[in-house]
C-alpha positions as CSV (number, residue, x, y, z in Angstrom):
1,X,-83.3,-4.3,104.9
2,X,-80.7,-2.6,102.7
3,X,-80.5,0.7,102.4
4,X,-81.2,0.7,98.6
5,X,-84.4,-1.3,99.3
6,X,-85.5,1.2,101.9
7,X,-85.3,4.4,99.4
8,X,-86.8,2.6,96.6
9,X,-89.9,1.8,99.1
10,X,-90.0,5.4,100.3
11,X,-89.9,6.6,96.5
12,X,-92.4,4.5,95.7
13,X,-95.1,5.9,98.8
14,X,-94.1,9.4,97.6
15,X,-94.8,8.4,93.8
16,X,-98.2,7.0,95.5
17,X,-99.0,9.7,97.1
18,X,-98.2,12.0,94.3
19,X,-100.6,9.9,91.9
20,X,-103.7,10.6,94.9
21,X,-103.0,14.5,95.1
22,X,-103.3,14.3,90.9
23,X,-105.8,12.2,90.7
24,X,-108.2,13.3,93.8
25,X,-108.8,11.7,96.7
26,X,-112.7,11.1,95.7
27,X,-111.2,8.4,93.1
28,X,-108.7,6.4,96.1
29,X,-109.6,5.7,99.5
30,X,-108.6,8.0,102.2
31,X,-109.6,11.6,102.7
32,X,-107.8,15.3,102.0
33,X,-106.7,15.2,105.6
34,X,-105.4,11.9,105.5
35,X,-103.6,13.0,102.2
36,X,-102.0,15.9,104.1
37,X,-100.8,14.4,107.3
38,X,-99.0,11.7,104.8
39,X,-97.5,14.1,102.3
40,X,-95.9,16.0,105.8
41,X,-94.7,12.6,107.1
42,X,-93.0,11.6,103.6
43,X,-91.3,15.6,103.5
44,X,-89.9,14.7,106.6
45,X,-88.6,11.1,106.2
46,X,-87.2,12.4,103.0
47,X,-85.2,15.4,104.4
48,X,-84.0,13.5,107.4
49,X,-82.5,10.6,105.1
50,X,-80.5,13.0,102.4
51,X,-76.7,12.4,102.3
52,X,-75.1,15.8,102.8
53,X,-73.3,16.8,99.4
54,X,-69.5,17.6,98.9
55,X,-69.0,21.3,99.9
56,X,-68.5,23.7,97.1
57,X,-65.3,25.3,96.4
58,X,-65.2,28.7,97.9
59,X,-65.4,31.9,95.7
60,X,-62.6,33.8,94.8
61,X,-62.2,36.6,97.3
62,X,-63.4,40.2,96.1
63,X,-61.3,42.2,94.2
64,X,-60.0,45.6,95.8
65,X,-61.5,48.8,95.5
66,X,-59.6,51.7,96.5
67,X,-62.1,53.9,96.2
68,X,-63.6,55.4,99.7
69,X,-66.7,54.9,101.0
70,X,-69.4,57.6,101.4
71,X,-69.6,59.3,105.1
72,X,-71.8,57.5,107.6
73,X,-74.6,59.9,107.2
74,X,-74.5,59.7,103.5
75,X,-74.7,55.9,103.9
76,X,-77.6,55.8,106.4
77,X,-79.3,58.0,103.5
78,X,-78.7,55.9,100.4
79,X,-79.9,52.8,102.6
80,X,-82.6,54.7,103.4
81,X,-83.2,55.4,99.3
82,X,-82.8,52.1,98.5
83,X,-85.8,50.9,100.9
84,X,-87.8,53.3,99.2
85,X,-89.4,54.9,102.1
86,X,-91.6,57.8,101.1
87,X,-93.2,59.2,104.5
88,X,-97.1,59.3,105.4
89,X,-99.6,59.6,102.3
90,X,-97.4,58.3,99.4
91,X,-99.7,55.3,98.9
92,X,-102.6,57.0,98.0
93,X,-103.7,58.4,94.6
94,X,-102.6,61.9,95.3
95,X,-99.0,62.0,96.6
96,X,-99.5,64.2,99.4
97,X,-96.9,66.8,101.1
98,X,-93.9,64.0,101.6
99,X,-91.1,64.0,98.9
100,X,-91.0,61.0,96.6
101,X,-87.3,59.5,97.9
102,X,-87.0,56.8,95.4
103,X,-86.8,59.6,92.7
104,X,-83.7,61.2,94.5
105,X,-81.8,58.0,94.7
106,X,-80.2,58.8,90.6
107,X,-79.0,62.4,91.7
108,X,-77.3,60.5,94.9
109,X,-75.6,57.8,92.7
110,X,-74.3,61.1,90.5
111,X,-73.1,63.0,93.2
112,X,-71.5,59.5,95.0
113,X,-69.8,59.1,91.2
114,X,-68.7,62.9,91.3
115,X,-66.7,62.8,94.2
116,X,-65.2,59.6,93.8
117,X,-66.8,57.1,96.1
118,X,-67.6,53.5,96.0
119,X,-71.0,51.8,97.2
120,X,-71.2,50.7,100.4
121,X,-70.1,46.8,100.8
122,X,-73.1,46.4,103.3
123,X,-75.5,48.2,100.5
124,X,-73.8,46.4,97.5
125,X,-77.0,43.4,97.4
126,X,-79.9,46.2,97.7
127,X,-77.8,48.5,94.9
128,X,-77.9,45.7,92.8
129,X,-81.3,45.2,93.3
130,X,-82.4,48.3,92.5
131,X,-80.7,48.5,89.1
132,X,-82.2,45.4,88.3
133,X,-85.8,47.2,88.9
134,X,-84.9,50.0,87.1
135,X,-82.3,50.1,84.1
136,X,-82.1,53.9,84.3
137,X,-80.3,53.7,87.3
138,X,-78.1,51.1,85.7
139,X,-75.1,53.2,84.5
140,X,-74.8,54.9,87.4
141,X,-75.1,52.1,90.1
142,X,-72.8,50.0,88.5
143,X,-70.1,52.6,88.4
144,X,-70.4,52.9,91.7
145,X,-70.9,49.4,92.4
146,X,-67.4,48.6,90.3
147,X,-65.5,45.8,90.7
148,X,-66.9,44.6,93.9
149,X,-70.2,44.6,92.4
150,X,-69.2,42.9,89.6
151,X,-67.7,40.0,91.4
152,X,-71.0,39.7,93.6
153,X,-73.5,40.0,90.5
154,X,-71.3,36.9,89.1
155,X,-72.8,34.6,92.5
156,X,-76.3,35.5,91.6
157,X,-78.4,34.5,88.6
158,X,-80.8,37.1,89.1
159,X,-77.6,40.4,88.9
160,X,-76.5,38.7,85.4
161,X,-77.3,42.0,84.2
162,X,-74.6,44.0,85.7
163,X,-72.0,41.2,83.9
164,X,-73.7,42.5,80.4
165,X,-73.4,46.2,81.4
166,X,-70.1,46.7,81.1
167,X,-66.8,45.1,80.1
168,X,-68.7,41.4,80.8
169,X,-67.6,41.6,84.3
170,X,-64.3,41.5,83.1
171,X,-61.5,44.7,83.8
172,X,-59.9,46.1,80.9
173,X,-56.6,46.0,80.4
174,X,-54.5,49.5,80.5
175,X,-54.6,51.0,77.1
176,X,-50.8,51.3,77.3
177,X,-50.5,47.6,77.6
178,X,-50.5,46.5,73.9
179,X,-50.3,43.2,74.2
180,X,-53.9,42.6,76.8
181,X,-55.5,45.4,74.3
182,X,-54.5,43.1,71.4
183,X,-55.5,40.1,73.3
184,X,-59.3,41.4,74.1
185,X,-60.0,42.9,71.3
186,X,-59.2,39.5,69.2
187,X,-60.6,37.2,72.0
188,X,-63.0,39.2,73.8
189,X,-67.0,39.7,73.4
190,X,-68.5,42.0,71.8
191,X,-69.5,44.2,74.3
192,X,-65.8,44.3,76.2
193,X,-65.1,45.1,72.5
194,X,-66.8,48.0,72.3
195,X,-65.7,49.3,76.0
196,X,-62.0,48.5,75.2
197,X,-62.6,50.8,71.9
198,X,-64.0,53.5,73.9
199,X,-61.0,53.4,76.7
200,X,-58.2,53.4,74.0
201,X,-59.8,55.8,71.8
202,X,-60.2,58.3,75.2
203,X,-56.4,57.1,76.0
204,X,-54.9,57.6,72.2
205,X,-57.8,58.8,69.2
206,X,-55.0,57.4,66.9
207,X,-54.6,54.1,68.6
208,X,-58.3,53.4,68.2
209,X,-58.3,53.8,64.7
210,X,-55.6,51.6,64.1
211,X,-56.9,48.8,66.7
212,X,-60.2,49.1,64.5
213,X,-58.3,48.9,60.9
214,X,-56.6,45.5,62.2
215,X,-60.0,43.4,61.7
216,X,-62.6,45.8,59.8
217,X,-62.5,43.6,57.0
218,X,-63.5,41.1,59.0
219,X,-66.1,42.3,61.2
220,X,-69.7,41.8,60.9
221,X,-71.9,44.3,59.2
222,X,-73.6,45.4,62.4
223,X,-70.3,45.4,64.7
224,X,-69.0,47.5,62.3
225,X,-72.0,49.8,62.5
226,X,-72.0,50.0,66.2
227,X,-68.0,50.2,66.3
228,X,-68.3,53.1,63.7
229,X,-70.7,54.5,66.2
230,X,-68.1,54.9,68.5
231,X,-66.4,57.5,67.1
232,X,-68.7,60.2,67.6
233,X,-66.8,60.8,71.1
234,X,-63.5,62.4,70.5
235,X,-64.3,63.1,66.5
236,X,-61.9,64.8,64.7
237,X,-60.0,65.5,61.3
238,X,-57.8,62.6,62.2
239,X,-60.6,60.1,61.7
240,X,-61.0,61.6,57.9
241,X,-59.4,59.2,56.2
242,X,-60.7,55.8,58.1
243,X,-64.6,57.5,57.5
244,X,-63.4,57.7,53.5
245,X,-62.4,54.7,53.3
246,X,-65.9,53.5,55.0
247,X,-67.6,55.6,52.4
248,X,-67.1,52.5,50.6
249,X,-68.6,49.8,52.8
250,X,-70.5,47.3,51.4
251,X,-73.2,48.7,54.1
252,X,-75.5,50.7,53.6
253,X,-76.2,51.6,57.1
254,X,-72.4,51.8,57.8
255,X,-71.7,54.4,54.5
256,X,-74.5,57.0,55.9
257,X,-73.2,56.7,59.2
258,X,-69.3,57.1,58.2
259,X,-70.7,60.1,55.6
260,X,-72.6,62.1,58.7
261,X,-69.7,61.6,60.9
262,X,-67.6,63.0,57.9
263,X,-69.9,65.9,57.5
264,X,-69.7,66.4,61.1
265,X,-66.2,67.9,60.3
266,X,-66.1,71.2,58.0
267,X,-63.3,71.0,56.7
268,X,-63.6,67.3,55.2
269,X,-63.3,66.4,51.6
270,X,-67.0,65.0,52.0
271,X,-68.1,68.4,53.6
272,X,-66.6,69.9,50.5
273,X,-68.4,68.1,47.7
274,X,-71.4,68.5,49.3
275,X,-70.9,72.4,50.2
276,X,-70.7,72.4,46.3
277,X,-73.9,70.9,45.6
278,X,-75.9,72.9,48.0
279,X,-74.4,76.1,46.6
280,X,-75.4,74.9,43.4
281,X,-78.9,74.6,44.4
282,X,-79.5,77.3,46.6
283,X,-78.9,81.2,46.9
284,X,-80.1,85.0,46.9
285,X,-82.0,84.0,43.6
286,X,-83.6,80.8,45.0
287,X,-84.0,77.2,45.1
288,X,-83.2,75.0,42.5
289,X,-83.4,71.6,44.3
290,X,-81.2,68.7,42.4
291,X,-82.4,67.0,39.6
292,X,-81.2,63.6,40.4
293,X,-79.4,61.2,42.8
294,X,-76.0,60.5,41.0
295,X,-73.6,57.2,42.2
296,X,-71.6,60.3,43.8
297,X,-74.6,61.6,45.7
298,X,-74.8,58.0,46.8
299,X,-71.3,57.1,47.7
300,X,-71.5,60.5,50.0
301,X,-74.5,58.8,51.9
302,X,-77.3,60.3,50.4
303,X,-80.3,58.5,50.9
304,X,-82.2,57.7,47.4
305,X,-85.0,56.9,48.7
306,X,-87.4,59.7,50.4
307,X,-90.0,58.3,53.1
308,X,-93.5,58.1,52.5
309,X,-95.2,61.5,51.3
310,X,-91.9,63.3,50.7
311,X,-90.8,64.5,47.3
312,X,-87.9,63.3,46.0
313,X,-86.0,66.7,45.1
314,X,-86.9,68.1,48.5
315,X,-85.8,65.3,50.1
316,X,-82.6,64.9,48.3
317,X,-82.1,69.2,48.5
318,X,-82.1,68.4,52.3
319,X,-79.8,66.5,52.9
320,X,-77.1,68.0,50.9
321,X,-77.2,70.9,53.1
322,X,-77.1,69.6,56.0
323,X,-74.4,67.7,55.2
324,X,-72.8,71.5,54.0
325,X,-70.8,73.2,55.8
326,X,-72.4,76.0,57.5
327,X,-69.7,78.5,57.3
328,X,-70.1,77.9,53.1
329,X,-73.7,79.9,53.4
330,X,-71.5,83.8,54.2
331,X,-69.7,84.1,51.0
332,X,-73.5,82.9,48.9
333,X,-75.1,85.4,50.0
334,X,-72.8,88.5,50.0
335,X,-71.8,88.4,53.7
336,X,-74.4,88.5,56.3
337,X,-74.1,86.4,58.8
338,X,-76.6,83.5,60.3
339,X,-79.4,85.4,61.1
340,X,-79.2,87.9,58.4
341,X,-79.1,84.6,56.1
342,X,-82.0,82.5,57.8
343,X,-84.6,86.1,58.0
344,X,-84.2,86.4,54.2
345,X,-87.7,85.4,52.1
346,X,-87.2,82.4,50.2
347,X,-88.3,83.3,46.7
348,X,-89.4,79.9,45.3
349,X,-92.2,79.3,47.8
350,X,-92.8,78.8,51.8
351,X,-92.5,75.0,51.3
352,X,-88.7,75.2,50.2
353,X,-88.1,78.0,52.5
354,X,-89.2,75.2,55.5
355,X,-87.3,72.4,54.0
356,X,-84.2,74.5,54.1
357,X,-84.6,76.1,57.4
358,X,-85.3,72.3,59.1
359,X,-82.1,71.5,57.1
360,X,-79.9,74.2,58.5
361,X,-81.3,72.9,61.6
362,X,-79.7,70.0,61.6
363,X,-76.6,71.4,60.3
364,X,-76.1,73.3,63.3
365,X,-76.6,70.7,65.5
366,X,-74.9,68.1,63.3
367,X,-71.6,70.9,63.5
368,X,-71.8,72.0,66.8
369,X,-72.5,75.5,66.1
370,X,-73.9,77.8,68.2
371,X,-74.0,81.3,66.2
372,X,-76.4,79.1,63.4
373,X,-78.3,77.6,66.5
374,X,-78.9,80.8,68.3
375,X,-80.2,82.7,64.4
376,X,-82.6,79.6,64.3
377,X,-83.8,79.8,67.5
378,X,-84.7,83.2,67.1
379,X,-86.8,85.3,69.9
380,X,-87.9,82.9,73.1
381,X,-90.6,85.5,73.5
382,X,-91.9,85.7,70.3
383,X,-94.5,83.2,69.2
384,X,-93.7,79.9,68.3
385,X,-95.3,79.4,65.4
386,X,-92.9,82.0,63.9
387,X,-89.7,80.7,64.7
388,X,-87.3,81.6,62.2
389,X,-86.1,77.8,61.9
390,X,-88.6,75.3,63.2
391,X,-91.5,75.5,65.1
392,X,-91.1,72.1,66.7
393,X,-89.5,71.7,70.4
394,X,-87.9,68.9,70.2
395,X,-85.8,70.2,67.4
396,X,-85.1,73.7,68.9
397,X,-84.3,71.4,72.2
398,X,-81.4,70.0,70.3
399,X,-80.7,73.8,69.0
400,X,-80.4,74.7,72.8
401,X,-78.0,72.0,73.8
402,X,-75.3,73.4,71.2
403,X,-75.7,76.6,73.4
404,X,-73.1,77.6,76.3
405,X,-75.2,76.6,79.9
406,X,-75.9,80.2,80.7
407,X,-77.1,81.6,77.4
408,X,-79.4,78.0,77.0
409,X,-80.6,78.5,80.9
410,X,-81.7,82.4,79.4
411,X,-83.7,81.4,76.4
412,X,-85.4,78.5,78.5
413,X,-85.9,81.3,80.8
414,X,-87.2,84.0,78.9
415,X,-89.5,81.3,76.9
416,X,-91.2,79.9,80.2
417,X,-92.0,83.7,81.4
418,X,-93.5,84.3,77.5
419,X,-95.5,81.3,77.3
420,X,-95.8,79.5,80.8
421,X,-94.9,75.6,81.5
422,X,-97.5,74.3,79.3
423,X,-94.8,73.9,76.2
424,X,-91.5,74.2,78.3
425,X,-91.2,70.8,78.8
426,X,-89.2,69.5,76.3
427,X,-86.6,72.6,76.7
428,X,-86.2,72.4,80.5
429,X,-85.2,68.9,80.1
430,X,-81.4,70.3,78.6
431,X,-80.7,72.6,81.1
432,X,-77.8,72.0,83.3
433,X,-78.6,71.0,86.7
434,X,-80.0,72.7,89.0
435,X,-82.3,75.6,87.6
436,X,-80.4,78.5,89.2
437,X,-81.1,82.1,89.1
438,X,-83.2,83.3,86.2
439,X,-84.5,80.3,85.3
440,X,-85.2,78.8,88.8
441,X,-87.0,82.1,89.5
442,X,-89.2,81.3,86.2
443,X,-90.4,78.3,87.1
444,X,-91.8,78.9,90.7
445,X,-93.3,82.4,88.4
446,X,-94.8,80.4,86.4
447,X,-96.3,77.2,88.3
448,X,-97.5,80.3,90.8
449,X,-99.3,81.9,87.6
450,X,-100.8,78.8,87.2
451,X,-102.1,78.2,90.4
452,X,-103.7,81.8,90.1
453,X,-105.1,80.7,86.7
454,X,-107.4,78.2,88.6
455,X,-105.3,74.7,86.9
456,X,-104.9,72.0,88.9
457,X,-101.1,70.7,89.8
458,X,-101.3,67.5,88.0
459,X,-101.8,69.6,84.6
460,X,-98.1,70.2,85.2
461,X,-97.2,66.7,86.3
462,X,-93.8,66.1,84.2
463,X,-92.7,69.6,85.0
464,X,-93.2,69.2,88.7
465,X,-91.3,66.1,88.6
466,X,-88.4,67.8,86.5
467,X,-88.7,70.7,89.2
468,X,-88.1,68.1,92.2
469,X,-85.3,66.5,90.9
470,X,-84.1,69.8,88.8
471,X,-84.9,73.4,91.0
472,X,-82.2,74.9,93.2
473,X,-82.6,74.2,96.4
474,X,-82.6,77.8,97.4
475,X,-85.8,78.5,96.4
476,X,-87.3,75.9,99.0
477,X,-88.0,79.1,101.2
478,X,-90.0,81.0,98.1
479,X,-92.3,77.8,97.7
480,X,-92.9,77.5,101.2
481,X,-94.2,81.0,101.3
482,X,-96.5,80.3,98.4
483,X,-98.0,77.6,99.9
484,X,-100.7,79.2,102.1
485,X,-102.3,76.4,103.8
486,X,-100.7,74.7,106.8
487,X,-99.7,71.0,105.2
488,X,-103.2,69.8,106.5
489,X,-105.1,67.1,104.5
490,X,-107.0,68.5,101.6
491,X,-110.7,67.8,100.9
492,X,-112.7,68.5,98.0
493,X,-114.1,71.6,99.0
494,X,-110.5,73.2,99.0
495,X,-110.0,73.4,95.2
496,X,-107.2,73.9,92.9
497,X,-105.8,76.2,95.9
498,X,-105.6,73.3,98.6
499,X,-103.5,71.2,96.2
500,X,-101.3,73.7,94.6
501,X,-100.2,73.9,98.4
502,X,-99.7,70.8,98.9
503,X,-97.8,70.5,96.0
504,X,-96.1,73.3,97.3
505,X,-94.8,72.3,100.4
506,X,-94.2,68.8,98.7
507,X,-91.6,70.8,96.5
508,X,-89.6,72.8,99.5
509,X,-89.1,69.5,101.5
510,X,-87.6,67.5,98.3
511,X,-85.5,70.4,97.4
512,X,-83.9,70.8,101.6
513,X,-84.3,67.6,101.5
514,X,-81.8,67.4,98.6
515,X,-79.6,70.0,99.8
516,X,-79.0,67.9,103.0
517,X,-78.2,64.4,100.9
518,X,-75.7,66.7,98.9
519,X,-74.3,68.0,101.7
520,X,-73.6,65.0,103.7
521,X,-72.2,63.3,100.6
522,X,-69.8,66.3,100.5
523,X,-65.8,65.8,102.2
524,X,-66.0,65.9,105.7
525,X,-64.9,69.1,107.7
């Protein structure tokens, strides 16, 4: 028989027995067994006749990475991250005393970054892995994946995400070599666009500039956004007269964002005009908010518009000044400085006095300033609902990240010992890492308070994960000597007490365990 015959007979048992399992056995003769034992006998006859296929051209080799590799110890740990091993009672609803590893592997992949190392080849597939799990760990992992990675994630489907993370898997070309910088950014993708931008722009401000002049006109509305974006790193009066010229955009979208860069500069023609129409509507005798939105108003990215249950005066008064200059406020009201200017009454009404304060607010994060950020702030001890700018953490969050570290880890500091952890959450999330000294001291204070009060730890849950990954490790001893109990299971009879122990203890042994991973990731001695 011919060997073409013989295949077309075997497809067509296969096609028969594929029509039985569809159909059921109850409608053709034979039984579920019978079925079975012929399926397994066709799997095999199949298998055993395939032709072996031409081999496949091997891969490229992989790129070069001079980078060294962590020490041996600090390798053994990240594998041991990566498996996600969390010790005895980690399954259950309560966590019990063991640290929670797979939320130390980011501060390992930050310190690996810090002092220069590469992934491990070995650990490169379970690296990968892991970013694809969890984006957050993204950044990080493929930095210290880098080009290795990169060539790996381009054999498997399933790492495609590390090719869209960066330069598309490509390697940028040195920003002193004009002619691959030219090449890329007129042949490239957008997103090795945008990482060639930020390279050049790091390498030469200037030189970005003019690489984004070349095709502006040509872009599309929402590249241009996003390359406009860009600029916020490394702004300065240099960009002035590419951000005027955007002023002009036929986007929307693209105008506001050229005229809040522009007002991110003081001393900007923009910052100018609209430093003379907040004067004009506001000083020692009140608030005279403007009247209407002129075209000028409009070509300086003032938004018409106001959202729903906004007035349109107040809403127009707003964002004049914070588009104002702050240092324009001294000389309008006879000298005083920021917080002599924000404690002043504002004699048109508390609404306007809110509107202006939440305005300067933004101004002083929008500028960088941290005399105007410290006036609005005010007392961390006082009560928050009389907060000389804003009431509202997440805005005097941004206040605090204008600060210097230390002065920022002092307010946190003094407003955790004045009103507990209950509120803090939101501010202890811009401190520098770790919580050292004061501020350290006022969060074990303060989860110790709480345990006195009678709460329960997981009342406190994002802060106690903040103080895992945040807390200095040298208060690992003070927490162990809060914890009374022995690190025995607790029952229900034990109370608020048992777990605040547990929780405890859980604390010390994440932060020794994190001054160990630190220190074996440190240069050998």
């Amino acid at each position: 028989m011919e060997r073409g015959e013989e295949t077309g007979r075997e497809d067509a048992q296969w096609e028969e027995l594929v029509a039985v399992a569809l159909l059921g056995t109850e409608r053709r003769r034979g039984s579920p067994e019978a079925l079975l034992d012929a399926a397994a006998v066709q799997t095999v006859r199949r298998r055993a006749g395939l032709r072996p296929a031409a081999a496949a051209a091997l891969p490229q080799p992989a790129p070069a990475d001079p980078r060294p590799q962590p020490p041996e110890p600090a390798r053994r740990r990240l594998a041991q991250l990566l498996a996600g091993r969390t010790g005895a009672g980690s399954g259950s609803g309560r966590r019990g005393a063991a640290p929670d590893l797979t939320e130390l592997l980011p501060q390992w992949l930050a310190a690996a970054g810090r002092h220069g190392y590469r992934a491990p080849d070995a650990l490169l597939p379970a690296l990968l892995d892991a970013a694809r799990a969890r984006t957050d760990l993204r950044p990080q992992a493929l930095a210290l994946a880098g080009s290795r990675g990169l060539w790996l994630a381009g054999l498997n489907p399933d790492w495609r995400f590390a090719l869209r993370g960066g330069a598309g898997g490509g390697i940028l070309p040195d920003p002193e070599d004009r002619a691959g910088v030219e090449r890329l950014w007129q042949e490239g993708l957008f997103a090795e666009r945008v990482a060639l931008l930020g390279a050049v722009r790091g390498h030469e401000a200037a030189a970005a500039i003019r690489l984004l002049s070349s095709t502006w006109a040509t872009e599309r509305a929402e590249d241009r956004l996003m390359f406009l974006d860009s600029l916020r790193v490394g702004l300065s009066e240099e960009d002035e007269p590419f951000l005027e010229a955007a002023l002009g955009d036929r986007s929307r979208n693209v105008r506001a964002t050229a005229a809040e860069l522009l007002s991110a500069l003081p001393g900007s023609a923009l910052a100018a005009r609209m430093a003379a129409r907040a004067l004009a509507c506001v000083g020692p005798e009140g608030v005279v908010p403007p009247a209407e939105c002129d075209a000028g108003m409009l070509r300086d990215g003032v938004v018409e518009r106001p959202p729903a249950g906004r007035g349109e005066r107040s809403w127009w008064l707003g964002q004049l000044v914070e588009a104002a200059p702050l240092s324009c406020w001294r000389e309008r009201f006879g000298g005083l400085d920021a917080a002599g200017i924000v404690a002043l009454p504002i004699a048109d009404g508390e609404s306007w006095a809110e509107e202006l304060h939440a305005a300067w607010c933004r101004a002083a994060v929008r500028q960088r300033d941290p005399e105007w950020s410290k006036a609005l702030l005010g007392s961390a001890s006082a009560p928050t609902a009389t907060a000389p700018g804003t009431a509202s953490l997440a805005e005097r969050a941004k206040l605090l990240g204008v600060l210097a570290e230390g002065e920022r880890a002092e307010w946190v500091a003094e407003f955790v010992r004045a009103h507990g952890l209950s509120e803090a959450f939101q501010l202890l999330g811009v401190c520098v890492v770790p919580w050292a000294g004061a501020l350290g001291r006022a969060v074990v204070d303060a989860l110790d308070a709480a345990r006195e009060a009678g709460s329960y730890p997981w009342s406190f849950s994002g802060v106690m994960g903040l103080a895992e990954r945040c807390l200095d490790p040298a208060e690992a001893g003070r927490l162990e000597g809060l914890a009374a109990g022995a690190g025995g299971p607790v029952d229900a009879e034990a109370g608020a007490a048992g777990y605040w122990d547990e929780a405890f203890q859980r604390l010390a042994a994440t932060l020794r365990l994190r001054a160990a991973m630190l220190a074996e990731l440190g240069p050998a001695t």
